[in-house]
N, C-alpha and C positions, 0 to 999 in steps of 0.2 A: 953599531947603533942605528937606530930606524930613525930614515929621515922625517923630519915631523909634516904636517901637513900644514899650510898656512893659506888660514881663510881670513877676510876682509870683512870685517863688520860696519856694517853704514846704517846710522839712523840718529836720532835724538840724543842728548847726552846720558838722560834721565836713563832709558832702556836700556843705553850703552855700557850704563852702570851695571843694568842686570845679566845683561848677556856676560859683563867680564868678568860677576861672580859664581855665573851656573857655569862657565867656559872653563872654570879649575877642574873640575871633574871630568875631564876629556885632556889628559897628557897627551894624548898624541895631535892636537889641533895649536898650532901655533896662532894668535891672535893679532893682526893689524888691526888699529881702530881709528874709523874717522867721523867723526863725530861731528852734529849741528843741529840745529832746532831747526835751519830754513829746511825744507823739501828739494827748494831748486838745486842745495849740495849734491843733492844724491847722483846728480847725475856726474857732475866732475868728480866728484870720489869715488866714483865706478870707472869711467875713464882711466883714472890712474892708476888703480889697484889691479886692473884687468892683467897687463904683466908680471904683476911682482907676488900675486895669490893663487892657488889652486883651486879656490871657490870662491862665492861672496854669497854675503848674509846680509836683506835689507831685517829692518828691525818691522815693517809693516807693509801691506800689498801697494801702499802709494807711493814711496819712493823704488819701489820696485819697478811699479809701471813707467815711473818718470824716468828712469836709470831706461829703459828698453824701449824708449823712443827715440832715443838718441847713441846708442851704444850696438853694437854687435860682439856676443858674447863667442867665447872659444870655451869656458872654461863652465861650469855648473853652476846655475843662480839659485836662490832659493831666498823665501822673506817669513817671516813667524807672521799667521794667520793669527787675525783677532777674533778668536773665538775663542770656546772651550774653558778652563776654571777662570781665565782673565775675564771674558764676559760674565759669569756667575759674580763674580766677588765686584763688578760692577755695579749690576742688577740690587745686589746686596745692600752697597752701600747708598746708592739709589734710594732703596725703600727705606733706609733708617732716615734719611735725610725727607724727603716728601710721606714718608707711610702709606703712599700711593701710586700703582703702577698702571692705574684706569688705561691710561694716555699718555703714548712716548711718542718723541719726536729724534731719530735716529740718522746717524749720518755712517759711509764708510763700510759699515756692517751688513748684511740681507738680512731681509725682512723675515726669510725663512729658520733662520739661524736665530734671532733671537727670537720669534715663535716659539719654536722648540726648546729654549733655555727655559723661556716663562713656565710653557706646559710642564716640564720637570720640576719645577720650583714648584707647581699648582699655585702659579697666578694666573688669572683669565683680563686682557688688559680689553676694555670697547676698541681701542684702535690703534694703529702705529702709525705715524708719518715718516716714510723713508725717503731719502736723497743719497744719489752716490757720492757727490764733492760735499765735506764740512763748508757749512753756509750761515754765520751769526743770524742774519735777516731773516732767511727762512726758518732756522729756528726758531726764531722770537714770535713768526708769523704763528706758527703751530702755535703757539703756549697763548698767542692774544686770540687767535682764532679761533683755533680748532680744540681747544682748552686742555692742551696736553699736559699733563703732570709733570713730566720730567725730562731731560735732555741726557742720550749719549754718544760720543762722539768720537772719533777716531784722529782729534786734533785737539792736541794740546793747547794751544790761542785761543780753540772758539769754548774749548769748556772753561778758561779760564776769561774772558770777555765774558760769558754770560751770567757766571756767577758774579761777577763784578755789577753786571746786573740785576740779581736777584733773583737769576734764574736757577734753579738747581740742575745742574750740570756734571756729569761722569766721562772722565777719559778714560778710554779702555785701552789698559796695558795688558798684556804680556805678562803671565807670573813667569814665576820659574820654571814648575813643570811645562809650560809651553813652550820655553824657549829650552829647557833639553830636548824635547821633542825633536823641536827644527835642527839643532845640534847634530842629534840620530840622524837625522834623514839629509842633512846635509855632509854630513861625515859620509855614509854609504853611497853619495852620489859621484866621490873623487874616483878618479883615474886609478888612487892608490886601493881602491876597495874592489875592484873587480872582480876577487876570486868571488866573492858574495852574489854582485850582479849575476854570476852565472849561475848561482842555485838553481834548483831546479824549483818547481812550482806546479801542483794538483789542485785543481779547484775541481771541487763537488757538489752540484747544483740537485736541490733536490725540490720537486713541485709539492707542496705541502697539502691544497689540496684537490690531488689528481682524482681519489674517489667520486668527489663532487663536483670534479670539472666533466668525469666520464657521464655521470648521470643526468647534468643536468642540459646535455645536449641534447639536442629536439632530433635526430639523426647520428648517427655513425657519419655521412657524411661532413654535417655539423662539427661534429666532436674531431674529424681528421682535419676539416678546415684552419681548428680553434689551432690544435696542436701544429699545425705546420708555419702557422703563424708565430708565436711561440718561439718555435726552433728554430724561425730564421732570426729571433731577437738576440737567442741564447748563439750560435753561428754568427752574427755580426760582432757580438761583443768579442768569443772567442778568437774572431780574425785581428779585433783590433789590440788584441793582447800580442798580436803574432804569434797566437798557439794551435795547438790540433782539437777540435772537436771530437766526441766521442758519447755516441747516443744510446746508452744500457737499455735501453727498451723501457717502457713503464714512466716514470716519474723521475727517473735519476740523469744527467748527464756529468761527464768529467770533462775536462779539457787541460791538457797541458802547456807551460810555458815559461819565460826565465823571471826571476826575479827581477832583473835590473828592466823586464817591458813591464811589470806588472805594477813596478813603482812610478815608473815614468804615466803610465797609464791611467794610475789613481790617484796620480799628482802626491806621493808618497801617504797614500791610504786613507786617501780622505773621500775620495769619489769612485761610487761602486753606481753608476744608472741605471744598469738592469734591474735591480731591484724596484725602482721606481716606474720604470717604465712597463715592466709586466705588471704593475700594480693596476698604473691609472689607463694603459691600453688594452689589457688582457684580463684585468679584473682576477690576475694571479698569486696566487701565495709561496714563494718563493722561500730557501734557505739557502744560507751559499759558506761553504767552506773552504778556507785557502789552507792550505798546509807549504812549509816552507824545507826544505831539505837537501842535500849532498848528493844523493841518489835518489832515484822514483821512488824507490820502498819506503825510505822514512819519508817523505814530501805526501805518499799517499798516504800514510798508517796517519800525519799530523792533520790531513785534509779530513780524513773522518771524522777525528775526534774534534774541527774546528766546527766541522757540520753538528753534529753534537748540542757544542756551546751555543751555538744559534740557534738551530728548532729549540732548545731548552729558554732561550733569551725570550720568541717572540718571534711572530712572523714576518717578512722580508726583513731578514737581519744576517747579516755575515762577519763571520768572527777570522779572524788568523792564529796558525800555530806553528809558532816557529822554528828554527832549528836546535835552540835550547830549550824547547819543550813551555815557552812562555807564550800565554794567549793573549791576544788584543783584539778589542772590539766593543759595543758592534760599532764596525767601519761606519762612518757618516756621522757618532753621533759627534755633539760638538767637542765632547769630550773621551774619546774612548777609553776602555779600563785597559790597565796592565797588570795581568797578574802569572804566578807560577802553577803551573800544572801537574808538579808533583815537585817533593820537599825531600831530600834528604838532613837537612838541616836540623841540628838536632835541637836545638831552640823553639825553631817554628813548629814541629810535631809537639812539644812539650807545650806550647802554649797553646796550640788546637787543644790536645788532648784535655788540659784544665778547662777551655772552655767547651767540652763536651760534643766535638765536632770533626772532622777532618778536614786534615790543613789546605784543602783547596776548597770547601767551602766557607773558611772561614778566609783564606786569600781572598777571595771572591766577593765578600761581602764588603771587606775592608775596601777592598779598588772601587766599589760600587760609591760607598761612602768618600773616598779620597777626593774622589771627583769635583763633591763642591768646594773641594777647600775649608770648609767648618770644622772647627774646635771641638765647637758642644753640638747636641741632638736633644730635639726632646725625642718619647715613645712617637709622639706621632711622625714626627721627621723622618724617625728609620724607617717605621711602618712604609710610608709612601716611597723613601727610595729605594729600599731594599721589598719591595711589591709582597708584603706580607701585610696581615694583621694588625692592629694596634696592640690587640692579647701576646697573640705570637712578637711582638717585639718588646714587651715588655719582661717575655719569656727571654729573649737574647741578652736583652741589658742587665736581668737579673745572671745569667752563666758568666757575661762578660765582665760584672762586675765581682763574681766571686773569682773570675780567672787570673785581674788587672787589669785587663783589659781595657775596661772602663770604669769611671767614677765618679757618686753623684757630685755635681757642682754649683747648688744653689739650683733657684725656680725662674721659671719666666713668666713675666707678670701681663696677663693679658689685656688687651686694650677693651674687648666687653666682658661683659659680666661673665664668672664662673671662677673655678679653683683652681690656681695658678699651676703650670705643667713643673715638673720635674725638670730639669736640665743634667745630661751625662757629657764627659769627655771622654773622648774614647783617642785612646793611644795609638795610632797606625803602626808603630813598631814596639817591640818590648822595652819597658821600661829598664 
């Protein structure tokens, strides 16, 4: 019998709850819990668990930090980042509560992270007021001052203080899928998971676009200046993966390296900066493929195909493909998609097939759609997150509703003038 693994869960009671219900779907993680609403726990219930656990799980980045001011670890930390469908179904409830996202006033979270939540929702807000430490005062300041709309907040006290003042106030939890998330990647991070860490790892970086980078230098000299700039960007990130460099000539490089530098490196796949940094220093268009494998051959055969899923997604975008042939991506967003890249499952081809599709583009749309965590859709909702048509999505709900898929569910009734939208539910697995 496999000895089990036992990791240490430290945070709120409330989260504590959640983590002990998604933690059944993981037999092999034995659970110690210790649990408190104060923050200042975190630090002695790390102190103590430090011997008697193989890992620890804070439930958020502040008792994380507080735990690591005072603690020197031996053993793998890890905390559920407050992002990703937890911020969406905030945002959510937010807008039913005020019907206005003008002006937020934000604690705990970056600025940039909920930016890019709004921009996916298509809310355009005049402004955000951020603070790193949850602050009642400051809050209040924004909302008398700076005439912010709404509060959310990474502390349960201060959202519930200001609603006691009449403030509209969101505490951003953790769904489930985020907290299996941290599960996954706190699980892959024990001592007991090594054979994994040593995967192999091909990344395929490709300049998306090199045509227009060669043309629009003013010189050959120019144009080798631009590139060697570039390649020490792509060569410094390479070094810090502790991998080998490898320059195809043209537009493409590879580089090789292990799994367990590549997670420790992207802080379990959440941070890719070359991407960013060729953007806003090099005015570069970047794709980037990780492929995940046993040997180089299948690590490179999945690096292509993750190259693929990205120039397909959108530019500076990098997707992974795993060793069970599952992709994830694109890396950074607050929420990335998980889906299967090919089906023997005879269900899932049976229900592609009724909706008129192939079962990785309709996987593919689903994890698009999963992401917000929503029920129902209207046409235009799909439309915008699945980057098609309003026609074209009307065209889908009408296949998916002859497949099961989905099914109308009443109208939403809009707040100006016009005729009220259709609402579908759509089923993420078969009914």
């Amino acid at each position: 019998m496999k000895q089990p693994i036992i990791i240490g869960i430290i945070g709120p009671h409330e989260i504590g709850e959640n983590i002990r219900t998604a933690i059944k779907d993981f037999p092999s993680l034995k659970p110690v819990f210790r649990l408190s609403d104060r923050i200042e726990d975190a630090s002695l219930f790390a102190a103590e668990l430090i011997e008697k656990t193989d890992i620890l799980l804070f439930s958020g980045k502040k008792p994380y930090q507080q735990a690591f001011k005072e603690n020197k670890f031996k053993i793998p930390v890890h905390y559920i980042p407050l992002k990703g469908s937890g911020l969406y179904r905030s945002l959510h409830r937010l807008k039913n509560k005020t019907g206005d996202l003008s002006g937020l006033s934000i604690d705990t979270l970056s600025l940039q992270q909920v930016q890019s939540a709004l921009q996916e929702l298509d809310e355009k807000p005049k402004f955000i007021k951020a603070m790193d430490v949850p602050n009642v005062e400051m809050h209040m300041n924004h909302m008398a001052i700076e005439k912010c709309t709404g509060v959310l907040t990474g502390n349960k006290a201060v959202a519930a203080e200001l609603e006691m003042a009449g403030i509209s106030a969101e505490w951003v939890t953790p769904t489930k899928g985020d907290i299996v998330v941290a599960l996954e990647r706190a699980l892959l991070s024990t001592e007991k998971r090594k054979s994994l860490e040593a995967q192999i790892v091909i990344g395929t970086i490709r300049i998306g676009d090199y045509g227009r980078f060669m043309e629009s230098a003013a010189s050959e000299h120019d144009f080798q200046r631009e590139k060697l700039k570039l390649h020490a960007k792509i060569l410094d990130y390479a070094e810090s993966l502790e991998g080998h460099l490898t320059d195809l000539g043209g537009e493409h490089y590879v580089f090789a390296t292990t799994r367990g530098a590549f997670e420790r490196v992207t802080e379990g796949y959440k941070h890719i900066p070359l991407l960013e940094e060729a953007k806003q220093i090099n005015q570069r268009m970047l794709s980037m493929g990780i492929g995940f494998g046993y040997t180089a051959s299948e690590a490179g055969e999945h690096s292509r195909i993750a190259l693929r899923q990205a120039s397909e997604y959108g530019i500076n975008q990098c997707f992974i493909v795993r060793e069970d042939k599952s992709a994830v991506g694109p890396i950074e967003m607050a929420s990335p998609m998980v889906y299967r890249l090919s089906s023997s499952d005879a269900k899932v081809m049976d229900r592609a097939k009724r909706a008129g599709m192939s079962a990785i583009h309709l996987e593919r749309m689903l994890a698009k759609l999963n992401r917000t965590e929503k029920e129902f859709y209207t046409a235009h909702e799909m439309a915008s997150l699945l980057n098609v048509t309003i026609r074209t999505a009307h065209r889908i709900l009408h296949q998916w509703t002859e497949a099961g898929i989905a099914a109308a569910a009443g109208e939403e009734k809009l707040k100006s003038k016009g005729r009220p939208r259709q609402l579908y539910r759509i089923f993420m697995e078969d009914k």
